[in-house]
N, C-alpha and C positions, 0 to 999 in steps of 0.2 A: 504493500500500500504506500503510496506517495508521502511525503512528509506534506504540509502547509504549506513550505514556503517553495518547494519545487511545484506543486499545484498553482501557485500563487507569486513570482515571484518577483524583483522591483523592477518592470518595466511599466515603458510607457503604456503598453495594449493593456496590461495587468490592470493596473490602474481605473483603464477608460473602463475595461469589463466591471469593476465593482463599482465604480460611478452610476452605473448602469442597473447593476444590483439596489443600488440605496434610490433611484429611481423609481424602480419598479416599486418597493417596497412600501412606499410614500402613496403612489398611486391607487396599491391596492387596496391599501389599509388606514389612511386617514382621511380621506375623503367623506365629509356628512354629508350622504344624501339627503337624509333628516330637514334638519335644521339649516343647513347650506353651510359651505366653509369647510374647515376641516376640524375633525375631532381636538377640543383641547386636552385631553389627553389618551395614551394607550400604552398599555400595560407590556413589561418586557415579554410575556405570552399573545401578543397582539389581539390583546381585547380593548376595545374602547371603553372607555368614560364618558357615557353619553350625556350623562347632565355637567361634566368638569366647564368648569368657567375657557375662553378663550384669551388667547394674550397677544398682545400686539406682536412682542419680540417674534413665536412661532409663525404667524401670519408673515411677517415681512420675512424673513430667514427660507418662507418655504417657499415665494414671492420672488426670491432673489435667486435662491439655488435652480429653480424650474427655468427663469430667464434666459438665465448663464448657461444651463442644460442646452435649453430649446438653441442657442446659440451654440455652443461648443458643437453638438452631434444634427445640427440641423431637421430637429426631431420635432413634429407638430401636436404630439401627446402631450410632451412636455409643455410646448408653449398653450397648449389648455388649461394645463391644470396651473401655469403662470398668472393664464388671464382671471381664472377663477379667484385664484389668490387678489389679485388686482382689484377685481370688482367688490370680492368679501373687505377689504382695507377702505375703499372709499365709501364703501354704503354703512358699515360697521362702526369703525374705528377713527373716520374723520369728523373731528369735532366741529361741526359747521356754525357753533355760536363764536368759541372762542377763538379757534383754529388752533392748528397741531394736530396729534392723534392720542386717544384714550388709553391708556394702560391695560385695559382689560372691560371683554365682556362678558357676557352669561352665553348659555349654552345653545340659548337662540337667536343673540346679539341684539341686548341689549346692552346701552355699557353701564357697567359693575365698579370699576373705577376710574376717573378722568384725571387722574395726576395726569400731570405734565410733566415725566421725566426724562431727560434729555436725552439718555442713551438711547429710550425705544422713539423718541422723534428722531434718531440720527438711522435707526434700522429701516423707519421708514423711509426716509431719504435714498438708502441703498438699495432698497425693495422695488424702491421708483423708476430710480435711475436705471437701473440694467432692464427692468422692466422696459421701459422708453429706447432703450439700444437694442430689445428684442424688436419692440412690434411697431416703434417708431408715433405711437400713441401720443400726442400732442398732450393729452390732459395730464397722465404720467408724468412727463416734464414740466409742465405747471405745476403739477401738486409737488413735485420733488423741489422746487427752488421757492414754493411758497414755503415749507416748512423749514430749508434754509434760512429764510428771511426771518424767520419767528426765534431760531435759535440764535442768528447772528443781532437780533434787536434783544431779546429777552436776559438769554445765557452768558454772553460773554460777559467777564470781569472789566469791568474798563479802567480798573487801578491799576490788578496785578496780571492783567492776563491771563488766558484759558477761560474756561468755560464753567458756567455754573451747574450743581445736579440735576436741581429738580424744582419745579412749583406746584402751585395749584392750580384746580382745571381752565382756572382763568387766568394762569399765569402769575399771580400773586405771591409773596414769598411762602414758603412753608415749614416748620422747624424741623421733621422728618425728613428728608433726602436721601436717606436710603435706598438701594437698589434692590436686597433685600435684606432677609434679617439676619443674614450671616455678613452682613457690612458694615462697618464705623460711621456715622453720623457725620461724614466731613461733606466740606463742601466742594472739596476736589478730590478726584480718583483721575487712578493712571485710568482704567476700565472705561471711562468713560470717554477720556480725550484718544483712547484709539480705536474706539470706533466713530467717531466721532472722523475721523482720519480716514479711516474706509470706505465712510459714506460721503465724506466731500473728494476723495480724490473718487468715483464710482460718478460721483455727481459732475467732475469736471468731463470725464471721460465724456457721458452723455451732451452736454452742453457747451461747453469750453465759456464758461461766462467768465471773466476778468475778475467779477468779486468774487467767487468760487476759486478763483484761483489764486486770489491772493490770501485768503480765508486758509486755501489749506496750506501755501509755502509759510505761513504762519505756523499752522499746527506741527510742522514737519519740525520747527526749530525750537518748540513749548514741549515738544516730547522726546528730543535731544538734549534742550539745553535747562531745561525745568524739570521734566518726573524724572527722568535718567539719572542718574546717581554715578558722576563722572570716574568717582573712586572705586564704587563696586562692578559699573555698567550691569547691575540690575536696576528697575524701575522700581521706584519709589510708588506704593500702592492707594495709599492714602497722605491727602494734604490740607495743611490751612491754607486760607483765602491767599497767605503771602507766600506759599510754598515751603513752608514747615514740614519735613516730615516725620507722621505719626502711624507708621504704617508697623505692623507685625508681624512681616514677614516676607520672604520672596516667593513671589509666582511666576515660575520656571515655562509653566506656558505661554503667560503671558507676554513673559520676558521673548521667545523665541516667537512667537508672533506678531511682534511688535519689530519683530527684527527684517524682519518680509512686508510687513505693512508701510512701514516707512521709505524701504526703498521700491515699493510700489509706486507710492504716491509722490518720488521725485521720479519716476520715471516716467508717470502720465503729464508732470509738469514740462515731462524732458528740457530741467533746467542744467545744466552740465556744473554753473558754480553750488547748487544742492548735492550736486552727486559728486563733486570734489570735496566738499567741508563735511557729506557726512558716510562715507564709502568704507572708511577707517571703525567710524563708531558702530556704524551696522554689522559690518565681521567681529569686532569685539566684542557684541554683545551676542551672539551667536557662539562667539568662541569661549566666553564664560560660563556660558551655559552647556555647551557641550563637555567642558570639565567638571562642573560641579550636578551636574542634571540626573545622569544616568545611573539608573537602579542595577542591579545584580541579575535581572532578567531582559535588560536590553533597553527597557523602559525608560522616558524620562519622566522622574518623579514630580509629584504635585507642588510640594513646597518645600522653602526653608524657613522653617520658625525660629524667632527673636525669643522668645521667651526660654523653651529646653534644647537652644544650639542645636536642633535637630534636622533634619533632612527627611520628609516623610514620602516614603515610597508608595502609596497609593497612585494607582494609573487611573484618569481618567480619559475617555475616549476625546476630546478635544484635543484634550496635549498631545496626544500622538499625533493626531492629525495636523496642528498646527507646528510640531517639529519637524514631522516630514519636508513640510515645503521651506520651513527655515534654514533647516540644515544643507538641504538640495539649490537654497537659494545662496545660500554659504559657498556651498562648494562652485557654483557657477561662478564666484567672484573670486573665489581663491586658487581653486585645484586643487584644494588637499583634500586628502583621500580619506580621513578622518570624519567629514561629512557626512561622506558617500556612506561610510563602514555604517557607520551610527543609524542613518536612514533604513538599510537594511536588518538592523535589528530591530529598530521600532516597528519595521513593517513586520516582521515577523512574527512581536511580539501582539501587533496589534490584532492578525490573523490569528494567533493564537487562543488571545483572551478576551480580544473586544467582538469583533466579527461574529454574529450568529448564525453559523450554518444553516442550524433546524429552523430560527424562527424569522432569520432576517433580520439586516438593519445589525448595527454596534450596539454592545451592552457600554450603558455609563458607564459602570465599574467594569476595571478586568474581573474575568472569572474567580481568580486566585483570592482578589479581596473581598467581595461577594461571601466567600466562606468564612471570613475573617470577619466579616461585621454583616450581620441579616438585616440591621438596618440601613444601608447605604440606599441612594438613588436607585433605582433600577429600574426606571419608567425609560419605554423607547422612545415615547412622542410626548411633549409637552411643553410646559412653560418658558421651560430651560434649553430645550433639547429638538432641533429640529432639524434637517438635512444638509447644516449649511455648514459648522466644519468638517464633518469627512467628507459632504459633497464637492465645495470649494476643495477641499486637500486634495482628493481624486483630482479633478480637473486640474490647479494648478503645477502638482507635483507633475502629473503626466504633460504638463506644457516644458516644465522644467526639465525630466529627462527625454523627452522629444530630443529638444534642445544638447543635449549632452552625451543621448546615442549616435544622433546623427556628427556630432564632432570626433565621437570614437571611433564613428564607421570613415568618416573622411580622413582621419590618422593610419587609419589600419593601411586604407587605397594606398597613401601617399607612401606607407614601407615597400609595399609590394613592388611600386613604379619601380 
C-alpha cells in the first residue's frame, strides 16, 4: 500500500487535485437549500447545524475562495456557488442604514449582531474584490471601495497610525473590541492590520484606485515598521493606541503568513523601492520562523508563550497551510533548500493528520491532538473555518511550484545541451 505522501506528493498537479477536493466538499455539503446561503455551521462528520447563526467572516472566505477557484480552473460551478455567496453578502449582511457589513446573522438571515468590526469589513472587501475580477460585476466593485471608504473615514488612527478594531453598528465607539473571546481588549492587533493588507492589496488588484493604493503602501510599512518587532522579526500581536506592546505570545502562523502577504501586496503595487527596503525583512521573518516553528513531526507549531517560555506544539490546519506558501515563497526569493525541505514535511504532515480521507475537507486539529484534548475545535465548516486557507494554500503554493518546477525543468535542459 502506498505511503500519503507518495499518493500525494509536493507538486504543483498535487496541489490543484486537493484544491479541487476542498471544492467539491464545500459544494456538496454547505450549501442551505433551506434557508438560502450556506450552513453556518457543520460538524467534522459532515452534519449540518441547521438553526447555527451565520457569520460574515465564513460568507466572504467562501465568497473569495469560489472567485479565485472559478478563476484559477476556469470552472462555472465554482463561479455559482461565488455568485451565490455574492448575492447571500448583499441581501444579508449589508447594513443599508449605517453601511458596512453585520457581524452575524440567524439561520434565516436575519442579522443577530451589527458590530462593526473591522477585520470582517476588510473580509468583505476581499470577498468583493476577487468576486468583481471573476464576473467583472460593477456593483461588486462599488460595494468593495464603499466599504473601503467606511474603514478609511471611521478606523484609521489619525494620531498614531493603523487602524482601529471595532464599533458599533453605527459606527460609534464601543468599549468591547474584541475579535473574540480568546482576544485582549486592545485597540490594535497585528490580526487585524493583515488582513486588512489582503483585502486592500485584492482591492487594488480589482481596481487600481490611487487611494487604495496608497492606503495599502501604507499598511505594507505599519506592519514592517510598527507590529514587526525588529529584534525578534516576530509580530507583535496585540497593541496600544501608540504601539505599546502587550501581547503574550508568538503566532508562528501568523508570523509566516504575514510573510507572503506583504510581499504580495508590494508586488501588486509592483513598486521596486517596496521590494528593495522590505525583501530582507520578509526572508527574515520566514527564516525565524523556520528555526524556531517546527515541531518533532514536521509541523509548525501554534505558539510561543511569554508566560511558561514554552513553544506549544499543537497543529492547527491554517498554519500549515499558511507555511506552505510562506516557506515556498521563501524559497523562490532565496534558493535555499531548507524551505523546500520544510514545505515537504508540513505537506506530509498535513496529509497525515489534517486531511480527511473518509469524510472530507481538513480537520482543525491534527489527528494526534484531537486525542490529547476531546475538547479542541473540531467543526469542519463555521464561524472560524471556511475554505479559504487550504483553499488559497492549494492555489497559491501550486502557482509557487509551477513557478519552480518549471525553473528545474529549464536547469535540467540547459545540463543536457
Amino acid at each position: 500500500m502506498a505511503t500519503m505522501i507518495e499518493q500525494y506528493p509536493l507538486t504543483s498537479a498535487s496541489l490543484k487535485a486537493e484544491c479541487h477536493n476542498i471544492a467539491k466538499w464545500w459544494i456538496n455539503h454547505a450549501v442551505d437549500n433551506t434557508n438560502g446561503g450556506f450552513y453556518g455551521e457543520i460538524s467534522e462528520r459532515n452534519r449540518p447545524v441547521t438553526k447555527a447563526n451565520k457569520g460574515l467572516i465564513l460568507n466572504a472566505r467562501i465568497l473569495w475562495f469560489f472567485s479565485e477557484a472559478a478563476i484559477t480552473f476556469d470552472n462555472d460551478e465554482y463561479g455559482k456557488i461565488a455568485t451565490r455567496a455574492f448575492n447571500y453578502l448583499l441581501n444579508h449582511f449589508d447594513d443599508k442604514q449605517h453601511g458596512g457589513v453585520f457581524w452575524e446573522v440567524n439561520a434565516v438571515g436575519q442579522c443577530s449582531n451589527d458590530k462593526k468590526q473591522v477585520y470582517a469589513q476588510s473580509f468583505a472587501i476581499y470577498g468583493l474584490s476577487a468576486y468583481y475580477l471573476f464576473s467583472r460585476n460593477e456593483r461588486a466593485k462599488e460595494k468593495a471601495l464603499e466599504y473601503f471608504a467606511l474603514i478609511e473615514k471611521h478606523a484609521v488612527d489619525k494620531k498614531s497610525g493603523g487602524y482601529l478594531e471595532a464599533f458599533a453598528g453605527d459606527w460609534s465607539e464601543v468599549d468591547d473590541v474584541r475579535l473574540s473571546h480568546k482576544d485582549k481588549n486592545s485597540p490594535k492587533t497585528m490580526n487585524t492590520h493583515i488582513h486588512i493588507l489582503e483585502a486592500y492589496t485584492c482591492l487594488y488588484r480589482a481596481t487600481k484606485d490611487a487611494k487604495v493604493a496608497s492606503s495599502l503602501k501604507a499598511l505594507v510599512g505599519i506592519v514592517c515598521d510598527k507590529i514587526l518587532d525588529a529584534n525578534t522579526h516576530h509580530l507583535r500581536v496585540f497593541m496600544t493606541l501608540d504601539w505599546q506592546d502587550v501581547s503574550d505570545a508568538y503566532s508562528y502562523g501568523h508570523d509566516i503568513e504575514s510573510s507572503w502577504l506583504v510581499w504580495d501586496a508590494i508586488a501588486s503595487l509592483n513598486d521596486k523601492i517596496l521590494q528593495q527596503q522590505y525583501e530582507k525583512t520578509v526572508i527574515k521573518m520566514a527564516e525565524v520562523c523556520l528555526a524556531q516553528s517546527l515541531g518533532e513531526s514536521g509541523q509548525v507549531c501554534d505558539q510561543f508563550t511569554f508566560k511558561d517560555k514554552k513553544t506549544h506544539s499543537q497543529s492547527f490546519w491554517w498554519v500549515q497551510a499558511e507555511a506552505l506558501v510562506g516557506f515556498l515563497n521563501a524559497f523562490q526569493l532565496t534558493g535555499n533548500a531548507k524551505f523546500l525541505e520544510a514545505c515537504e514535511s508540513i505537506w506530509q504532515f498535513t496529509q497525515e493528520q489534517h486531511i480527511d480521507l473518509e469524510n472530507g475537507e481538513w480537520l482543525w486539529s491534527a489527528k494526534s491532538d484531537l486525542v490529547k484534548d476531546i475538547n479542541a475545535c473540531s467543526y469542519k465548516a463555521g464561524f472560524w473555518k471556511g475554505p479559504y486557507h487550504n483553499g488559497r494554500a492549494m492555489m497559491e503554493a501550486s502557482a509557487l511550484l509551477s513557478k519552480i518546477e518549471s525553473y528545474i525543468r529549464g536547469k535540467s535542459n540547459a545540463n543536457v545541451m
